[in-house]
PAZATOR-115376 format. One line per 8 residues: their letters; for each residue x, y, z of N, C-alpha, C. Coordinates in steps of 0.1 Angstrom, whole numbers, plus 5000, padded with zeros to 4 digits. Atoms other than C-alpha are relative to their C-alpha. Layout:
// residues N
A) X:Y:Z:X:Y:Z:X:Y:Z; ...
// end
This chain:
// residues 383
XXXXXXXX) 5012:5002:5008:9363:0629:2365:4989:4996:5009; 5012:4999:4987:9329:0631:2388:4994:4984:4988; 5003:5012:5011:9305:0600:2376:4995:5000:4989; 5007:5000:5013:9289:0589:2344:4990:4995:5001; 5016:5007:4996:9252:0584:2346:5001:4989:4982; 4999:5008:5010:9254:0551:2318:4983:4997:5002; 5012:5005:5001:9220:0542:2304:4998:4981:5008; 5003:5015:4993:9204:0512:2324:5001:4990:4993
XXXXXXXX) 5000:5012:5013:9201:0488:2294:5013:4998:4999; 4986:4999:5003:9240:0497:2290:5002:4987:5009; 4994:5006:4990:9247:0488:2323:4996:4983:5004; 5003:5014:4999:9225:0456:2323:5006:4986:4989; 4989:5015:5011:9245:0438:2294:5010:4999:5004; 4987:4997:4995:9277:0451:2307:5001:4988:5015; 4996:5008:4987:9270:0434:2341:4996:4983:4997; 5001:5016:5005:9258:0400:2322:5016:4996:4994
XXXXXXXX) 4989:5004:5013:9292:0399:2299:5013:5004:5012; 4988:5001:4991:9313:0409:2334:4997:4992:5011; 5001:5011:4985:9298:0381:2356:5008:4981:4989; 4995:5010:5009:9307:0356:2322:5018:5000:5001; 4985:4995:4998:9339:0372:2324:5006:4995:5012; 4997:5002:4983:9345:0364:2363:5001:4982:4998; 4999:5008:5003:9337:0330:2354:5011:4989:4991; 4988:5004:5006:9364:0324:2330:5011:5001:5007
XXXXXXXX) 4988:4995:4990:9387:0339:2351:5006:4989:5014; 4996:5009:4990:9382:0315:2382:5001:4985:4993; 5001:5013:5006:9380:0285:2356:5014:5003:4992; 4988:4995:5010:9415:0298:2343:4999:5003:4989; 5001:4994:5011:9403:0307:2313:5006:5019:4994; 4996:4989:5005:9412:0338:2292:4982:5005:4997; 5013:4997:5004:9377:0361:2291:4998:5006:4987; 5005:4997:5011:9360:0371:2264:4990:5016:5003
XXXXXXXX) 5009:4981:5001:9347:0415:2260:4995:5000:4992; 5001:4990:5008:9325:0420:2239:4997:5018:5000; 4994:4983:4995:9332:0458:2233:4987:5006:4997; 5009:4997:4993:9303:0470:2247:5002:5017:5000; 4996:4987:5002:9320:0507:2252:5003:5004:4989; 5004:4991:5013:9320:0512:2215:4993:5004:4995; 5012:4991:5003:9284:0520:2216:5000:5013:4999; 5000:4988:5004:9274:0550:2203:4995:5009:5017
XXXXXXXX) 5012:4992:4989:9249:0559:2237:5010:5002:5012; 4991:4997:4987:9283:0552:2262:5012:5012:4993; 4991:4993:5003:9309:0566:2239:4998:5018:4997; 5013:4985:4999:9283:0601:2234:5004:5007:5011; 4997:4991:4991:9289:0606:2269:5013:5006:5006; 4988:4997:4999:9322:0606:2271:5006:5014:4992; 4995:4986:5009:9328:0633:2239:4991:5007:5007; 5009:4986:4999:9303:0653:2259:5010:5006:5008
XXXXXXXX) 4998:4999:4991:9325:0657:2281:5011:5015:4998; 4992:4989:5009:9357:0677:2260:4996:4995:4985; 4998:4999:5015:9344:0672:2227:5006:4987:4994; 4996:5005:5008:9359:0653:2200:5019:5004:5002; 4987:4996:4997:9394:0657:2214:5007:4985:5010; 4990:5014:4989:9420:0629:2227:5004:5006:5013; 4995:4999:4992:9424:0631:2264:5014:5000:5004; 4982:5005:4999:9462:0620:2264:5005:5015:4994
XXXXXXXX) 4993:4992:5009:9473:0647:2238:4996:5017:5000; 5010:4992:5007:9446:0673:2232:4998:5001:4985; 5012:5001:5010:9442:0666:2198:4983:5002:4994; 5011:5008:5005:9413:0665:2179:5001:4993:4992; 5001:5012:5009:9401:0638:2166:4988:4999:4987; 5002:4993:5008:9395:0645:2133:4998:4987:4985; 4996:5007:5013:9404:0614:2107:4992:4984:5006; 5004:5020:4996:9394:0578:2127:4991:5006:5008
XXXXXXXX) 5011:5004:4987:9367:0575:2152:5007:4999:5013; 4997:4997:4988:9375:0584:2187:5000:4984:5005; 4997:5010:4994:9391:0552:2204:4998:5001:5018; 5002:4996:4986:9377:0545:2241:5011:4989:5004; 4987:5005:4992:9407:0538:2263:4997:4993:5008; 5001:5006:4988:9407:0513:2291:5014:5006:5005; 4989:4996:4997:9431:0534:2310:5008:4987:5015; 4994:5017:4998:9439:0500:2331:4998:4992:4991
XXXXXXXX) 5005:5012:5008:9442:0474:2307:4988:4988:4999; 5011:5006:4997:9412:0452:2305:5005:4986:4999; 5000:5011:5005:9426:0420:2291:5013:4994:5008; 4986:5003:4995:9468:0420:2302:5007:5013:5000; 4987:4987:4992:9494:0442:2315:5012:4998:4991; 4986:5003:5002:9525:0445:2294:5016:4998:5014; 4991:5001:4992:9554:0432:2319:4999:4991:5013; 5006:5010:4987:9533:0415:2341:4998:4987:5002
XXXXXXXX) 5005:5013:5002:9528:0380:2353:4987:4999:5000; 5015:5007:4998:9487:0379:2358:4999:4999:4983; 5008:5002:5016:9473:0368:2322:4985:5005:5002; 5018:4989:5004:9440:0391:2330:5000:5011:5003; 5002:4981:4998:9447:0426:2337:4989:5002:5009; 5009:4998:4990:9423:0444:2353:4983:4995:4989; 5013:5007:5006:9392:0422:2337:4988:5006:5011; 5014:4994:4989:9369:0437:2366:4997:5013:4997
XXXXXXXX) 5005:4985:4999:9371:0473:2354:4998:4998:4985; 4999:5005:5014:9367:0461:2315:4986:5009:4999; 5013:4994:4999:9329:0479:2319:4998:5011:5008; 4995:4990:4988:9339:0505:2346:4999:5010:4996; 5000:4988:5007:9329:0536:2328:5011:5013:5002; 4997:4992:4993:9347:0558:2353:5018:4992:4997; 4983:5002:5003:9383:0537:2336:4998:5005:4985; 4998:4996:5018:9373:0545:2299:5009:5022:5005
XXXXXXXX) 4993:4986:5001:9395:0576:2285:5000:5003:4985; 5000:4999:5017:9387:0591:2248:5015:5007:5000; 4985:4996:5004:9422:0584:2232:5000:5002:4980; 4998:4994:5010:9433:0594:2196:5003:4982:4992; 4995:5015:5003:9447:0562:2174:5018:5004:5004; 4989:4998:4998:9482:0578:2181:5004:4996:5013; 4996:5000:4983:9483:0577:2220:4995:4985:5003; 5004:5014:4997:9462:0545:2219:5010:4989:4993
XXXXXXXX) 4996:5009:5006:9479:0526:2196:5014:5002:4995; 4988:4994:5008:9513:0542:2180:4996:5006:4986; 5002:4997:5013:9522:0556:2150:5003:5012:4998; 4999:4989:4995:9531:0591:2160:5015:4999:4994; 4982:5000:5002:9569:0604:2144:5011:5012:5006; 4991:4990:4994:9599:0623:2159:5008:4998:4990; 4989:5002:5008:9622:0634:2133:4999:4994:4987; 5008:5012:5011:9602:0612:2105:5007:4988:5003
XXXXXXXX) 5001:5015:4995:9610:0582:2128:4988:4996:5009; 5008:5008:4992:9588:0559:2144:4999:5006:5020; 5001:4995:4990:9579:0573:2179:4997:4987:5012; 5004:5012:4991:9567:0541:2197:4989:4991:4995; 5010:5006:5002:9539:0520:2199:4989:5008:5010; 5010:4997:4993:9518:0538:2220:4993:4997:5015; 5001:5002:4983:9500:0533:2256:4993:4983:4993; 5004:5014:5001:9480:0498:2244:5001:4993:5013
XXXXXXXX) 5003:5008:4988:9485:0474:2274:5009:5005:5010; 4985:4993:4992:9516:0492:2289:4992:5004:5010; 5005:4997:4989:9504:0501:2325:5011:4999:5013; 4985:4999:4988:9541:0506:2346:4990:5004:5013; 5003:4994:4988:9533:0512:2381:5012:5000:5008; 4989:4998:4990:9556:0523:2406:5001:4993:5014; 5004:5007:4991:9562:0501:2435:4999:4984:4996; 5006:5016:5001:9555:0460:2440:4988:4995:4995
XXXXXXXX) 5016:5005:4996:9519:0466:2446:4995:5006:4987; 5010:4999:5008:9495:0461:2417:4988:4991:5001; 5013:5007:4998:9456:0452:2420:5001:4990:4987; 5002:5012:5005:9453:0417:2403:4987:4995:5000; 5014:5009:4997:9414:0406:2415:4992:5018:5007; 5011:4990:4995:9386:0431:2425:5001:5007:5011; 5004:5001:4982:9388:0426:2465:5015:5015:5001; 4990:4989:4998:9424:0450:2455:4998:5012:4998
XXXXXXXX) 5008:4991:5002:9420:0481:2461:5014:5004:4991; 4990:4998:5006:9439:0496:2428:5003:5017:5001; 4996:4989:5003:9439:0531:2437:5010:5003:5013; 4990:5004:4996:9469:0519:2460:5011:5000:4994; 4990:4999:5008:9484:0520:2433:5007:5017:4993; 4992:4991:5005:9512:0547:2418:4999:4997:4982; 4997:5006:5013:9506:0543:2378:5014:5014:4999; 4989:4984:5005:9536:0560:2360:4992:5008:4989
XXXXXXXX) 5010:4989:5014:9509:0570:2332:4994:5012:5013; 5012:4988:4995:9495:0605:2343:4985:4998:4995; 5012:5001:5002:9460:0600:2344:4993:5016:4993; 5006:4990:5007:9441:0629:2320:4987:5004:5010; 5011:4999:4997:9411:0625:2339:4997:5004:5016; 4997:4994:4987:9429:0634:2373:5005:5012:4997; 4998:4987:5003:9432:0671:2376:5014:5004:5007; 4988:4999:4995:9465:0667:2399:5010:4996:4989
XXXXXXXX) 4988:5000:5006:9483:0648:2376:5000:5004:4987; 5001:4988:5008:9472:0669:2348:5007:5009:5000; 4990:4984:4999:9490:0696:2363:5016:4998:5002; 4981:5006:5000:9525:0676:2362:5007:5003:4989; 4992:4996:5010:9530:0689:2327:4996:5012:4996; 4998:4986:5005:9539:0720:2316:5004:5001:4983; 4998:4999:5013:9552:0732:2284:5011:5011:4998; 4992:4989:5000:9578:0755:2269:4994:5009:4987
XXXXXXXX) 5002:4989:5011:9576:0783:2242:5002:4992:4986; 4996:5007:5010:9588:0757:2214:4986:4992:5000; 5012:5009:4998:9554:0739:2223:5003:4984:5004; 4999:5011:4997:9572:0707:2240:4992:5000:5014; 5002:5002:4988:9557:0690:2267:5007:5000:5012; 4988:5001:4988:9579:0687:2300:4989:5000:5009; 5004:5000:4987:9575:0683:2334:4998:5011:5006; 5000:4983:4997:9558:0714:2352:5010:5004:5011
XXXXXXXX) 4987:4995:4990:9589:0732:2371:4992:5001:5012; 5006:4996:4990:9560:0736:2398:4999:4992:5008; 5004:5010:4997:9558:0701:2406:5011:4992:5006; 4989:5004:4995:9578:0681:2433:4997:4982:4997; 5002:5017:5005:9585:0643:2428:4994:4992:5012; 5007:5007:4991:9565:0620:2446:5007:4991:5008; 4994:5010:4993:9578:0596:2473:5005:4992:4992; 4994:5011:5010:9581:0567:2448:5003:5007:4988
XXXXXXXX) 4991:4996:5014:9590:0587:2417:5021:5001:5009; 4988:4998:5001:9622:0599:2440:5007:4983:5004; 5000:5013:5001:9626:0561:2450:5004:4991:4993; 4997:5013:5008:9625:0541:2422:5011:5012:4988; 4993:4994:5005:9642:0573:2402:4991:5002:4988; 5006:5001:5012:9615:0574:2377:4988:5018:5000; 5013:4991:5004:9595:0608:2364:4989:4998:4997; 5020:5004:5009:9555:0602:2356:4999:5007:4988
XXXXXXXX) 5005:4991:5011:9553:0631:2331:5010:4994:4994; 4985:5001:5008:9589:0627:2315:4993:4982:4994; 5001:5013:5002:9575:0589:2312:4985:4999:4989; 5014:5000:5007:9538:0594:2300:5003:5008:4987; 4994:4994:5014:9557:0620:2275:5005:4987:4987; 4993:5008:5004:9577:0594:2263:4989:4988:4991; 5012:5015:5003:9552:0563:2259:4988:5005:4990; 5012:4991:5013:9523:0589:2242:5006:5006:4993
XXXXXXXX) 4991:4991:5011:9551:0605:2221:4991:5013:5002; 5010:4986:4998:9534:0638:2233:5008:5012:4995; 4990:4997:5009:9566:0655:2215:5001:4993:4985; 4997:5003:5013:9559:0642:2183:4999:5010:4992; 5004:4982:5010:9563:0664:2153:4991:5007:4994; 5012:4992:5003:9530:0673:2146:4991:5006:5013; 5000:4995:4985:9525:0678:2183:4997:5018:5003; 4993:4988:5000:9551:0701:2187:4993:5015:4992
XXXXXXXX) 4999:4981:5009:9544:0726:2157:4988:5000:5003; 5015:4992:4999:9503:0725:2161:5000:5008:5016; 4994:4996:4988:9514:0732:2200:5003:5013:4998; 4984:4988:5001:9541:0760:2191:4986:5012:4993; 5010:4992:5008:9510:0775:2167:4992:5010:5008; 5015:4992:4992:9482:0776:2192:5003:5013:5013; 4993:4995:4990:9505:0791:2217:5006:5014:4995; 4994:4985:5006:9521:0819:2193:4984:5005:5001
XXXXXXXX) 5010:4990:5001:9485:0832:2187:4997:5002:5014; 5005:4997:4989:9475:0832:2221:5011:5009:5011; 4994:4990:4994:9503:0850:2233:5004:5011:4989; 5000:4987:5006:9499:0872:2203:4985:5009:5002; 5014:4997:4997:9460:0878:2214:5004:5009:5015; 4997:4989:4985:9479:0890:2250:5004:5011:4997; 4998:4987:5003:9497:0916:2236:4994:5009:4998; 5011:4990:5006:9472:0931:2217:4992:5004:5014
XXXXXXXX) 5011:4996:4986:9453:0930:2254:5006:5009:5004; 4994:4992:4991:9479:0946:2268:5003:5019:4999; 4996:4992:5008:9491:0972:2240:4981:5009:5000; 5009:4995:5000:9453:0981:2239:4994:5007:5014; 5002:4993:4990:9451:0990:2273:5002:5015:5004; 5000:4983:5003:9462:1027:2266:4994:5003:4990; 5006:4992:5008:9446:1031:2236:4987:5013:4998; 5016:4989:4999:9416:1059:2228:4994:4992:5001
XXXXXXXX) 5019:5005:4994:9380:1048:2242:5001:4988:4985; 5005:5007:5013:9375:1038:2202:4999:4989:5000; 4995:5016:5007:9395:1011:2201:5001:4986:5010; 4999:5012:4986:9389:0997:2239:4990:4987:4995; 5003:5018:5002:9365:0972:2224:5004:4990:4989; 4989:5013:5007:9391:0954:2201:5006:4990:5013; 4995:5008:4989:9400:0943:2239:4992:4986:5001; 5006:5010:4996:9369:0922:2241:5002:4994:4989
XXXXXXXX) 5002:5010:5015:9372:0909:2203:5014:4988:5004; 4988:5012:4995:9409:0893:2218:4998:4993:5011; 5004:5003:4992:9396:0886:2247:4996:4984:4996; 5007:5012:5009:9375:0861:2232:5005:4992:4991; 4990:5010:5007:9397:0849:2210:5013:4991:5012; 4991:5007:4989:9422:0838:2241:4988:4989:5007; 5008:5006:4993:9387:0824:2258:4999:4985:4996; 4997:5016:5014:9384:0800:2225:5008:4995:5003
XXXXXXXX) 4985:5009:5000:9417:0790:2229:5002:4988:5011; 4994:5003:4985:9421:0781:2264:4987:4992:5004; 5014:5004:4996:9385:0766:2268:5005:4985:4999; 4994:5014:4997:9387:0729:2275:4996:4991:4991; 5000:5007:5011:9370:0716:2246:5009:5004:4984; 4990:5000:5008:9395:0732:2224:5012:4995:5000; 4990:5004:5005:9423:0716:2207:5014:5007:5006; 4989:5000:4996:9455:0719:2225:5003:5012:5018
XXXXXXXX) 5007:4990:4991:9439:0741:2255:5009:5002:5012; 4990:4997:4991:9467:0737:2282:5009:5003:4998; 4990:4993:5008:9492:0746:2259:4998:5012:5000; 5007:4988:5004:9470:0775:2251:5000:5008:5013; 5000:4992:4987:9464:0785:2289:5015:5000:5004; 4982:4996:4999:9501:0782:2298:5009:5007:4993; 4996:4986:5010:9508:0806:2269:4993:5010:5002; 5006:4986:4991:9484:0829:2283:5004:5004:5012
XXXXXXXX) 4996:4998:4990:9497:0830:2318:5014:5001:4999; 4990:4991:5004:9531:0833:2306:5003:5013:4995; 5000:4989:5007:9525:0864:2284:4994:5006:5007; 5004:4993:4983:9506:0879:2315:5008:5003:5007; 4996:5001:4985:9533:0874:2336:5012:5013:4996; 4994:4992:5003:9558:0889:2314:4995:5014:4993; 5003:4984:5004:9540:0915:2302:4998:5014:5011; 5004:4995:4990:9534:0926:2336:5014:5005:5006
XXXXXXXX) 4984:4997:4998:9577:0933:2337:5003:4987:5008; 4991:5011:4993:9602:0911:2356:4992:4999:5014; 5005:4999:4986:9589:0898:2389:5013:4999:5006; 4995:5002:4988:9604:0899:2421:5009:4988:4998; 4994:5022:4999:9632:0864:2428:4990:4996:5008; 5014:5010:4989:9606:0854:2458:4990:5000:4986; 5012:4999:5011:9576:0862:2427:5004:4983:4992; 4998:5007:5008:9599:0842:2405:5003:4982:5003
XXXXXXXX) 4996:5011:4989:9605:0814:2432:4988:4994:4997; 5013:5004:4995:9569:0810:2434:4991:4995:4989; 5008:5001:5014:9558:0809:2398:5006:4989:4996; 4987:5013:5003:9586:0787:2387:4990:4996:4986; 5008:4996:5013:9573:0795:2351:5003:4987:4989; 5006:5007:5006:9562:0766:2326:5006:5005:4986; 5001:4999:5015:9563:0780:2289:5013:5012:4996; 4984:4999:5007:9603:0788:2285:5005:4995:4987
XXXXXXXX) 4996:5006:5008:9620:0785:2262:5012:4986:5001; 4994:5007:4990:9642:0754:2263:5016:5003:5005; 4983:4994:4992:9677:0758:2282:4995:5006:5011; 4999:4991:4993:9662:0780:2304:5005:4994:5018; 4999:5006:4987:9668:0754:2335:4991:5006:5014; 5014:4993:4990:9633:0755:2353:5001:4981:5006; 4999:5011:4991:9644:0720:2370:5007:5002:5014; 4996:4998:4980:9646:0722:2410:5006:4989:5005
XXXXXXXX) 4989:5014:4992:9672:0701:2428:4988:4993:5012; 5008:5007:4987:9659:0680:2453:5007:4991:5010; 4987:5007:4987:9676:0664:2485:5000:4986:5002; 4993:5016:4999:9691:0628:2479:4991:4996:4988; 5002:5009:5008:9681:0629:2441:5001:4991:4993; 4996:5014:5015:9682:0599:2418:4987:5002:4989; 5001:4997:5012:9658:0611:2391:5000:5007:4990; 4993:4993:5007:9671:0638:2374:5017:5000:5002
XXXXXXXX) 4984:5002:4999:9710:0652:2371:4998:5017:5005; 4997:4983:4994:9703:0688:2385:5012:5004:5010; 4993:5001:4986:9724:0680:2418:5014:4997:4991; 4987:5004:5007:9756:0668:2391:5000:5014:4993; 4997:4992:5012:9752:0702:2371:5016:5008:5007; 4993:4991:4997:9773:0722:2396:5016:4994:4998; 4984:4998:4998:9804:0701:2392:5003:4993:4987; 4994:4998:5011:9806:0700:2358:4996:5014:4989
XXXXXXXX) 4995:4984:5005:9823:0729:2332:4987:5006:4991; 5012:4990:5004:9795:0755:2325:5002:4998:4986; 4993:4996:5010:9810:0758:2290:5000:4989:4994; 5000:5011:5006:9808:0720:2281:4983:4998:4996; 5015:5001:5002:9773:0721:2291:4995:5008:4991; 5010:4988:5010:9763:0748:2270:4999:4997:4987; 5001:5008:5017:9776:0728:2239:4995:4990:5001; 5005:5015:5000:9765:0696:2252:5009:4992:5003
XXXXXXXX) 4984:5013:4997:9788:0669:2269:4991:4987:4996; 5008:5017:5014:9780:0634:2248:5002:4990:5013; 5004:5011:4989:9770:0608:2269:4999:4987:4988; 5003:5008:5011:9771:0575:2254:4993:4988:5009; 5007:5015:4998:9748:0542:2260:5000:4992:4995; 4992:5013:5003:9754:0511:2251:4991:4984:5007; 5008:5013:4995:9735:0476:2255:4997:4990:4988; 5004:5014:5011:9740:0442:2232:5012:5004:4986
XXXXXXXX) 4991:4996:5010:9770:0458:2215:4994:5013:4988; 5002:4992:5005:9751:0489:2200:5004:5011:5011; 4999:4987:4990:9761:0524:2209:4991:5010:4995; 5010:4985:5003:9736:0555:2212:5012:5013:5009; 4990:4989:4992:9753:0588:2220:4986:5012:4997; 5006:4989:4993:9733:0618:2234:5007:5012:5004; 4989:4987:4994:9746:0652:2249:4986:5006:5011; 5005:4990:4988:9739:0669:2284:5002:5013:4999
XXXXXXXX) 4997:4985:4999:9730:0704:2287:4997:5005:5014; 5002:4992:4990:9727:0729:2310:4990:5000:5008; 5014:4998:4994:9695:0727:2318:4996:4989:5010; 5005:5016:4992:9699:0688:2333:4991:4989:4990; 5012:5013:5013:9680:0673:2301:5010:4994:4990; 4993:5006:5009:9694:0649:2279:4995:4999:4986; 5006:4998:5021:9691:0653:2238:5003:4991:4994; 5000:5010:5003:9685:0625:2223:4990:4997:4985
XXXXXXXX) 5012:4997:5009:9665:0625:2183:4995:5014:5002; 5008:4986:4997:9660:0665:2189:4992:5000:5012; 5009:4999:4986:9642:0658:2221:5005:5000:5013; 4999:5001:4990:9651:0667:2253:4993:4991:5013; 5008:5004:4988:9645:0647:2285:5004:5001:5012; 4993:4996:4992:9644:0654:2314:5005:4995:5014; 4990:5010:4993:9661:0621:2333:5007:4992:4994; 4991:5014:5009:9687:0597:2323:4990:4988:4997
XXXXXXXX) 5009:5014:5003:9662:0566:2328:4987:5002:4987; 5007:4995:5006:9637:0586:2307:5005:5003:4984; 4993:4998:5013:9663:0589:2280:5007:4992:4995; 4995:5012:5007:9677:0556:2276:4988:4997:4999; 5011:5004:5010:9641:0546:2270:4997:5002:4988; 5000:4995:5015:9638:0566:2243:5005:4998:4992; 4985:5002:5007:9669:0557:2232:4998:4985:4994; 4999:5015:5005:9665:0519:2230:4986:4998:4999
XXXXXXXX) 5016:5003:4997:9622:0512:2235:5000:4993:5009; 5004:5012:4993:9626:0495:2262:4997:5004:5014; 5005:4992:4990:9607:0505:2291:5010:4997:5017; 4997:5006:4987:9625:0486:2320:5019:5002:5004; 4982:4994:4995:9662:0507:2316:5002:5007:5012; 4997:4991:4983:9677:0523:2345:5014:5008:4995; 4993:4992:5008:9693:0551:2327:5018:5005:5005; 4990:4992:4990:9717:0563:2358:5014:4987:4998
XXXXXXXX) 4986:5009:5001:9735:0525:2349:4999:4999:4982; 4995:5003:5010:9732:0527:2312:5007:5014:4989; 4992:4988:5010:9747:0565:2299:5012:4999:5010; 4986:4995:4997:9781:0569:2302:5006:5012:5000; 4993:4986:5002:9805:0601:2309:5012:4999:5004; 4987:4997:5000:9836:0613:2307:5003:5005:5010; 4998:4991:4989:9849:0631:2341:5016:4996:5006; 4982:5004:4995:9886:0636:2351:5005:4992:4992
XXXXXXXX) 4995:5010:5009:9896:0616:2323:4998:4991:5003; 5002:5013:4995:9880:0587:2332:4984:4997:4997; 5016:5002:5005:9848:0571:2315:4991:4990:5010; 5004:5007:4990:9820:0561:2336:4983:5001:5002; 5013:4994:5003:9783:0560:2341:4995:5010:5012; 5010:4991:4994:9759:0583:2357:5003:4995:5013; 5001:5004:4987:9757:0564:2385:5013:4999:5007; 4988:5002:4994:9790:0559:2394:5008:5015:5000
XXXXXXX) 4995:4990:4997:9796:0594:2388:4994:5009:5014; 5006:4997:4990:9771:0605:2413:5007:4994:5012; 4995:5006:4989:9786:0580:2439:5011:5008:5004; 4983:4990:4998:9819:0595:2436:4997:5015:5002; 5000:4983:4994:9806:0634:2437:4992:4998:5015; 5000:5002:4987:9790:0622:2468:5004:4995:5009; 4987:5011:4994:9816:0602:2482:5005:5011:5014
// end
């Protein structure tokens, strides 16, 4: 996101109400925001930007008033010891993020259950190191949230033909994701319920038309002269779709570039190497091993029975005397509420709400007749 020219007047109350703030802070006080970025003249520039659309989701925002995000927390960090968050970027134009009330806050359902609470103060980072005072520089920091407003980690989610979000098969794991064992997308999925079921089907919608707009491109490509400019009339209708101020628009482009690719016949394996295609349907196993993983189970598929996997082997979790039971498929994702994920830690979360599981010690499996968890199975196939 380049900068935001903020009107001067903005910026002159803003920097009175963040030097008051600073003050509290070294007097140990708790500071006081007033919310300043609910103006109409800062929050303006921000919808100029995509519209009336939630950054986190692509929604539009259509029923409440567009909520500006402090995508660091301004006030406190869930999990953390400082009692002030990042209070120095509380005015920081270049942290605001237009969110929806679902991604901001909860409320969002899988299944007609409750999906979470939403992003609110939650701000996981990967790693020890988190900026606490100004002098830190916080873009040292690894968040696990994908930032919307970074165009890299934007492109960490893909999507399949069912219109779920997932991790894009194009995307290798970062130093600290393979480290601490944790996915960013599989996690920012999770926490913004970006699989919820209104999601999904408006997803699955925008995505059927726009790869039914390709066909017609394609099928019109032989037709007589007459009818060559019905090409431009789909055309245009794919343009709509896929444009950035429209509603669900990466969905939309990832369903265009799928239905391009196949329409164009089977590629090459090197082609298919290289594409490592996004909008599958799910099963199709578009998860790539990786050398000495710990956050997925891709590297465990090969030595268990093809044939279990394909019905699902049940995994069970367990913590405080409740049990959750799940099932592994083929693909390396765990099903859990109709939702696939696509790491164990990422799936006992969802499982329990609790952000701080370490999935590899809490699902269990069966192997060789002998029950045991994830982790302890992995030890032993690499023994």
């Amino acid at each position: 996101m380049s900068g935001i020219n903020v009107p001067p007047t903005w910026t002159a109350k803003t920097a009175a109400a963040l030097q008051q703030a600073e003050q509290a802070v070294a007097a140990g006080m708790k500071p006081n925001f007033p919310d300043y970025w609910r103006e109409k003249e800062l929050r303006d520039l921000l919808l100029n930007i995509v519209d009336y659309k939630c950054w986190y989701c692509e929604a539009l925002i259509t029923r409440d008033d567009p909520k500006v995000d402090h995508f660091r927390p301004k006030s406190r960090v869930d999990g953390d010891s400082s009692e002030y968050g990042y209070w120095w970027l509380a005015y920081d134009a270049m942290n605001y993020r237009i969110a929806c009330k679902h991604c901001n806050s909860g409320g969002a359902r899988i299944n007609g259950q409750s999906g979470g609470r939403g992003k609110g103060a939650r701000f996981p980072v990967l790693g020890s190191f988190r900026a606490r005072r100004p002098a830190d520089d916080y873009r040292l920091e690894e968040p696990v949230f994908l930032d919307p407003a970074n165009v890299l980690d934007a492109s960490l989610i893909g999507f399949d033909a069912n219109g779920h979000a997932r991790r894009s098969a194009r995307a290798s794991y970062s130093a600290r994701e393979s480290e601490f064992g944790v996915c960013r997308a599989d996690e920012t999925i999770r926490i913004l319920v970006l699989n919820s079921d209104k999601l999904t089907e408006c997803r699955r919608a925008v995505m059927d038309d726009v790869s039914d707009y390709e066909g017609w491109v394609k099928r019109l490509e032989a037709a007589p002269e007459s009818l060559r400019g019905m090409v431009l009339d789909f055309q245009r209708k794919i343009d709509a779709k896929t444009s950035i101020t429209s509603e669900f628009s990466s969905a939309a482009l990832a369903a265009s570039q799928m239905s391009r690719i196949m329409l164009a016949g089977p590629p090459s394996v090197v082609e298919s190497d290289r594409i490592s295609l996004d909008a599958v349907a799910p099963g199709d196993g578009d998860l790539a091993p990786t050398q000495g993983n710990i956050v997925d189970l891709v590297d465990l598929l090969p030595f268990l029975d093809l044939n279990d996997l394909k019905a699902g082997i049940r995994l069970i979790g367990g913590q405080g005397g409740k049990s959750i039971q799940a099932k592994l498929f083929q693909d390396g994702r765990i099903e859990f509420l109709s939702r696939r994920w696509g790491t164990p830690t990422t799936a006992a979360r969802a499982a329990t709400g609790q952000d701080d599981i370490n999935g590899w010690h809490y699902w269990r499996i069966e192997f060789d007749g002998m029950t045991m968890s994830l982790e302890d199975l992995k030890n032993r196939l690499e023994s």
